[in-house]
Phi, psi and omega in degrees: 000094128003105160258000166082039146275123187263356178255003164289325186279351174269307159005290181297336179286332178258354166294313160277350145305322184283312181274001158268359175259351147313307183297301187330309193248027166081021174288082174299329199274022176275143174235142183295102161119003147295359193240167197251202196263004184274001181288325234287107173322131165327307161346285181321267183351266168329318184276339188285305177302343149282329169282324192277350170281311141353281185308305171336291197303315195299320188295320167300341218257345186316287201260044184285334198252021171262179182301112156359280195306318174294334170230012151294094190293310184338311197273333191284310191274338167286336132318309142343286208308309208287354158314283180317308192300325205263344220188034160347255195329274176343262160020289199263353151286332199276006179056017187288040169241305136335340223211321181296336177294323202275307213275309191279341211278335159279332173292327148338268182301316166309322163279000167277355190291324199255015170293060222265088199278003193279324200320164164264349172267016198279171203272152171282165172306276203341321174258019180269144167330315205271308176317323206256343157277318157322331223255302183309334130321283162340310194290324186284326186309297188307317177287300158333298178285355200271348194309000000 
């Protein structure tokens, strides 16, 4: 069933252009399922990179008119911490271990949009800003329940 996305269909598409433009000019040294996306005619090249520029700038552009404390997770999650300190019960009714994944989860993609674990310079999960507030959380959460 066609959902009239085109893009499942493009692939396959330039895959079968490419192996009629082998046969055409006699390229035998071909082996059927070696070849990669690096065949991509500049065009191609040049049109991925004005969209992937694209998306980039739109993605800065999300959370410009919200509040510093609202989309800063560090600041979010030090909220959180002084919640749990000051108000336990509350805290822990409120099911906020639950609610944080939910709660983190668009700022988390948005700083993953420009994130390429393919690059060769890329940066690890381990060592992004967000990560490195989470785990401190976790850690404080944990020093907190072990008391």
């Amino acid at each position: 069933a066609h959902t009239g996305d085109n893009s499942s269909g493009f692939i396959p598409n330039c895959r079968t252009c490419r192996r009629q433009a082998r046969e055409q000019s006699g390229g035998g040294d071909h082996h059927e399922g070696l070849s990669s996306d690096e065949e991509l005619n500049p065009t191609e090249v040049d049109e991925f990179q004005k969209s992937k520029n694209n998306v980039l700038e739109d993605s800065r552009k999300i959370f410009e008119d919200v509040h510093a404390d609202f989309c800063d997770i560090r600041k979010i999650l030090l909220k959180f911490q002084e919640w749990k300190e000051k108000f336990p019960d509350s805290y822990c009714d409120a099911y906020i271990s639950f609610c944080l994944p939910k709660l983190l989860n668009p700022l988390i993609r948005v700083q993953l949009i420009s994130w390429n674990p393919l690059e060769q310079n890329f940066t690890e999960l381990e060592e992004m800003p967000w990560f490195r507030a989470i785990e401190e959380f976790s850690d404080a959460e944990n020093v907190s329940e072990s008391k």
